[in-house]
Steps between C-alpha positions, in 0.01 A plus 500: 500500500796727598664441145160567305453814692902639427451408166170721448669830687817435296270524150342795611785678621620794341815382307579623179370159312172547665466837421575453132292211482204702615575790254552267275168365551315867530686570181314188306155586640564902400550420170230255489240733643630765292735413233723734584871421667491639839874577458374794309350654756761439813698828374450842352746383197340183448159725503610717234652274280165278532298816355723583236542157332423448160145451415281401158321893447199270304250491755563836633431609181167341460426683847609841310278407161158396736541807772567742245189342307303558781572808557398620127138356674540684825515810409227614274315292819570501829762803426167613374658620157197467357307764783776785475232751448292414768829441727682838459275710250298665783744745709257437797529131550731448828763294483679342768889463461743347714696838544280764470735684241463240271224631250307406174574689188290630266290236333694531153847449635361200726406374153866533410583309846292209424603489158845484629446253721334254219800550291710411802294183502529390193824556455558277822286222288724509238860541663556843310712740634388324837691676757319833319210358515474367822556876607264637251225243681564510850578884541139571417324245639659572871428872404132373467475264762636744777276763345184278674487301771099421476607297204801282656489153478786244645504394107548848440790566713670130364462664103681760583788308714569197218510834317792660671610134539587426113639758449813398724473134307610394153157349384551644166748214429233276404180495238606888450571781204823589644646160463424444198804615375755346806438128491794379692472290771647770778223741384180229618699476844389678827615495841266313746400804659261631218302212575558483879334881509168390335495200674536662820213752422265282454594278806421785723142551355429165536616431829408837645153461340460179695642669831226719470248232470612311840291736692127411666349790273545273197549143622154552705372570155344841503758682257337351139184456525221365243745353259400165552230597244698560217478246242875334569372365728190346394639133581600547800145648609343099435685387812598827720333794612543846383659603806703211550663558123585864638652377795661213413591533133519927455682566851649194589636383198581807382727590823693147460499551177669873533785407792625152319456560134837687449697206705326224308589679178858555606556101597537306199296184628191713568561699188268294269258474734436805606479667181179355387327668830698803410386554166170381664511812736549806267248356257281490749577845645422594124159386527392607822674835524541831317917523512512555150892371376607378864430169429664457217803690640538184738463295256764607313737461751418196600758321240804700662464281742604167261820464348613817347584334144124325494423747169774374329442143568158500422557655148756250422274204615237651241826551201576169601107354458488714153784358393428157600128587362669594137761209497257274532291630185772542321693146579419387162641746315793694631727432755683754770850558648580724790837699434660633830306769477229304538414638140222269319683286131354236275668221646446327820127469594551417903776760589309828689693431846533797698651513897240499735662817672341750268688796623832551703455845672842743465516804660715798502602503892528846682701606754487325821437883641254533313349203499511543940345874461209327282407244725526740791214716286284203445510381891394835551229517299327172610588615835280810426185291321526263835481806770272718308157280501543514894641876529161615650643582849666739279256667277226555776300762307404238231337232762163539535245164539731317333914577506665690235475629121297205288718466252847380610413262743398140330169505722352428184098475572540447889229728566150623325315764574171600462359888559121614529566859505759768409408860636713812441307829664652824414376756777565875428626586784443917500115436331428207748405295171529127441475319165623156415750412200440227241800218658636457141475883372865480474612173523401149300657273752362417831853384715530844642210403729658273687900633526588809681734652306307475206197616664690807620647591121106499434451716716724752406426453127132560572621812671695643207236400310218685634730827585580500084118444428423767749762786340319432146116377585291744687241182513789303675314299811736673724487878575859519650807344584471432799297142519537170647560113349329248693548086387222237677572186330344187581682191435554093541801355547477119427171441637494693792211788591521799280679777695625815428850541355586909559411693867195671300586825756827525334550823291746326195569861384659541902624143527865363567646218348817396446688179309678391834238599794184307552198726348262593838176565273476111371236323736662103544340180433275411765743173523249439837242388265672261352344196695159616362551424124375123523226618649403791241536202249233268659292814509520625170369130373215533702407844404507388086291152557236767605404576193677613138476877593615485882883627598664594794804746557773489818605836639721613753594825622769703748338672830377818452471502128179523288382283227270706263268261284236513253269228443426523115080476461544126270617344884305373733423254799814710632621422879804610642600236748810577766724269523760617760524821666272809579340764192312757466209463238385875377186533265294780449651666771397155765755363699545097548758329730613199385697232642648125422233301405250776398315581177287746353287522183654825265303678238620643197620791519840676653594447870810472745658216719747661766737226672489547848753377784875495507520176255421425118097424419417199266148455327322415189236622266267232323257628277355363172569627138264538246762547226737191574259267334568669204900542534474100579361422179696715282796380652408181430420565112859612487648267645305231321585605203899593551784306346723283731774601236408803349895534317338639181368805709829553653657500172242736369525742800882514474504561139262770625717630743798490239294698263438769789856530598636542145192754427589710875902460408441627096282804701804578676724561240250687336461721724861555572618534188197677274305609811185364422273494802461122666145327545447404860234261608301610806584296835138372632440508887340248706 
């Protein structure tokens, strides 16, 4: 027993063979797991060296061909090309930039932006003059995406990154004008790094998407809601329940899907099998979602993650099957011979050999400076991508409900909302006047209702807005300058009570906020609440089985504030019902207590509830709705009679778009250079 016992500590002692028998042994499963040798990684040198080795440019040129492609489609649509002149041709629409200094130009030389931009595009598509055009298309388009935050999206902010991105690579060496005329092998080789970049991009949203998912908000299931109807998933509805195909299938899935997806595509033994479910995915998210070219975007950079040579292999396995194809029809009456050039002769008819390495990579090797200085740039920049989706603690002025700017986060449809009323009252403050502004005078985005800083650069647009109207119209609803901005928005955050958003007692002309201080005027979820949602489920089922025309809404409200409603005449059967907490009810100048557990019948008509007490009131309206009978049935025509694959649409409403781009950009120039005056559609309000 002594002797087994020695011999076990003397195996796992430290000694110098144990210890390289265990790296040894982490070394095989490193390069198992990852393919990689983990001797590249052990030292800075190593590290560089790794990144800079010689790589096939084919399927980073692919990448270049399909983003650029997708890009021509972006812009005259979710760049909204095609809408310039609804965009930018009105001088009083508000915009809302990142730095305030940052403004639009006049609408004919944004014409000449987005024009620029295209070109940049397309000449990214077609590997001309790429480094040019990577500059012609990414200048603008971060000009235009900084110029307005209500229209960020995280597939936004990654255009404009693998932007910036190729431009440091050499994806023109491949499928590309500008090597068309430099075939040699050392001009179709680039250093690892041009791929590592892209790669690395699109780890982080992936991953950080996922993160984002792992909270209770979306695996309880209350962030997508109602998309277990959608036609996809038809099949699934024989043997599972709408709301179990959101929970399990929308949120779960989608979450593990998210945080392992990268990994799985990164080991080569789960390569193959995860592609099918990530192809699966983005189709999907095609379907189901308006993200115009994002999709596709992933899509096309899914293959980076396969061999980097996989173009060139594939279109000799198709030479090789033509020529196979042709020899085989031919057999009878000519016969081949392959010269060392692998040239094609009338002699031999079973000689097309060729090595199965297509392509030996040959690079022109920089300095080992600066080769070190360029892999100290590219830590820092993934350094920066990791640190700035979780730099909230930083910018405090942009948290509000949820944390930070949407946009550069990956918390890619986390949270929905859903608002029942936008109010801006403009009191004149020396003739004691109130009137109320149309929401959308000025704006034809709605994100600025639910994000301080925004809301605040509405504000102050409004402002400038009516002081201009009020130096030129003597009708002008204002008399003088000196007035007040009130916001009372009502709002749902992922199936919670509908609350208000802004302190409506806050003056926005008078109000502070600031990019790295919290903002005082933004009223916080009423997190407290939270345990209440199952409940507000089970009751909103048993308010519809009433009957086709019944509904109920959830309210809550801050002590001492006032909710001001009117109960249109086509409701009734109306009862306001307390849930928690103590209000005042005030109609026709009667006052009602209420507490938990009370109701009270309300008549059409305009009346107040005041929340009493020193916490947060809860309670619900059910009435019945004449008109939803209606709304049910045309809703169901519609949807009765869509496509599940309407592509021909989308290809006729892009064409459309193209043909209004081309139309706004041809303006433009004609207005620049002969001065003739430029037709601009009128902007509709809801």
């Amino acid at each position: 027993m002594e002797k087994i016992i020695h011999e076990k500590n003397t195996n796992d002692s430290p000694t110098p063979e144990n210890i390289k028998r265990n790296w040894n042994k982490f070394a095989y499963y490193f390069k198992n797991f990852t393919s990689y040798e983990v001797e590249n990684f052990i030292s800075y040198k190593n590290f560089v060296n790794w990144l800079h080795r010689p790589t096939d440019s084919a399927a980073l040129g692919v990448f270049r061909l399909l983003f650029g492609l997708a890009m021509l489609i972006d812009i005259p649509e979710e760049r909204e090309g095609g809408h310039i002149d609804v965009r930018f041709g009105d001088p009083k629409i508000c915009h809302f930039p990142l730095i305030d200094s940052i403004q639009p130009l006049s609408l004919p030389l944004i014409g000449v932006v987005y024009l620029v931009m295209w070109v940049g595009a397309l000449g990214i598509t077609l590997g001309y003059k790429f480094k040019l055009s990577c500059l012609l298309f990414s200048i603008p388009y971060w000009y235009i995406f900084l110029l307005d935050k209500t229209a960020w999206n995280n597939h936004s902010y990654l255009y404009g990154l693998c932007g910036v991105l190729l431009f440091f690579t050499d994806s023109h060496k491949f499928w590309s004008i500008d090597n068309l005329k430099s075939q040699e092998v050392e001009q179709s080789c680039v250093p690892y790094w041009n791929y590592f970049l892209i790669k690395f991009q699109f780890f982080i949203l992936y991953f950080y998407a996922g993160l984002k998912k792992l909270t209770a908000e979306w695996l309880s299931g209350y962030s997508m809601t109602n998309l277990g109807y959608h036609w996809l998933f038809l099949p699934l509805r024989y043997f599972l329940s709408v709301e179990l195909i959101e929970l399990l299938i929308i949120h779960w899935t989608t979450a593990i899907f998210d945080v392992t997806i990268a990994f799985l595509m990164t080991w080569n033994k789960s390569r193959i099998w995860a592609t099918p479910f990530m192809l699966t995915f983005h189709l999907m998210n095609s379907r189901l979602f308006s993200i115009g070219m994002f999709p596709w975007v992933c899509l096309a950079e899914a293959h980076l993650f396969f061999q980097p040579d996989w173009p060139r292999v594939f279109i000799h396995k198709v030479k090789t099957f033509l020529f196979k194809l042709r020899q085989t029809k031919y057999a009878t009456k000519r016969s081949t011979q392959c010269n060392v050039n692998n040239t094609i002769t009338k002699t031999n008819t079973n000689c097309f050999q060729k090595d199965a390495k297509i392509f030996t990579p040959i690079c022109v090797r920089k300095s080992e400076v600066t080769q070190s200085f360029r892999v100290c740039l590219i830590i820092l920049y993934c350094l920066t991508q990791l640190f700035l989706p979780y730099s909230h603690f930083i910018t405090k002025g942009y948290n509000n409900w949820t944390n930070g700017l949407y946009g550069y986060s990956w918390d890619m449809m986390v949270h929905s909302y859903d608002t029942i009323s936008v109010s801006i009252k403009i009191v004149d403050n020396e003739n004691n006047e109130s009137h109320f502004l149309n929401p959308y005078a000025f704006s034809q985005y709605d994100r600025w209702t639910k994000h301080s800083d925004m809301a605040y650069q509405y504000a102050k647009c409004i402002q400038r807005n009516l002081i201009n109207d009020l130096k030129i119209n003597p009708n002008s609803i204002i008399k003088s300058a000196n007035f007040s901005i009130y916001f009372d928005i009502w709002c749902s955050m992922n199936g919670r009570f509908q609350q208000r958003v802004y302190d409506p007692r806050q003056d926005l002309t008078k109000a502070v906020w600031h990019p790295f201080k919290k903002t005082t005027w933004v009223l916080p979820l009423l997190h407290e609440l939270n345990y209440m949602r199952p409940k507000l489920s089970e009751i909103t089922k048993d308010v519809l089985s009433w009957s086709n025309y019944s509904d109920v809404l959830f309210i809550a409200d801050f002590p001492g504030l006032t909710l001001e409603n009117y109960i249109a005449p086509e409701l009734f059967n109306i009862t306001l019902n307390v849930i928690e907490g103590k209000v005042d009810f005030i109609h026709k100048n009667k006052l009602i207590v209420l507490r938990s557990g009370n109701n009270f019948p309300v008549e059409s008509g305009r009346h107040k509830v005041i929340t009493r007490g020193d916490k947060a009131s809860s309670y619900m309206y059910t009435f019945v709705n004449r008109t939803m009978l209606n709304l049910k049935e045309n809703s169901g025509i519609m949807n009765k009679n869509d496509k599940w694959l309407p592509i021909w649409n989308e290809i006729l409403e892009r064409a459309e778009n193209y043909r209004d781009f081309f139309y706004h950009v041809g303006n433009s120039f004609l207005f620049l250079i002969y001065g003739v005056p430029m037709p601009v559609r009128i902007r509709e309000h809801n």
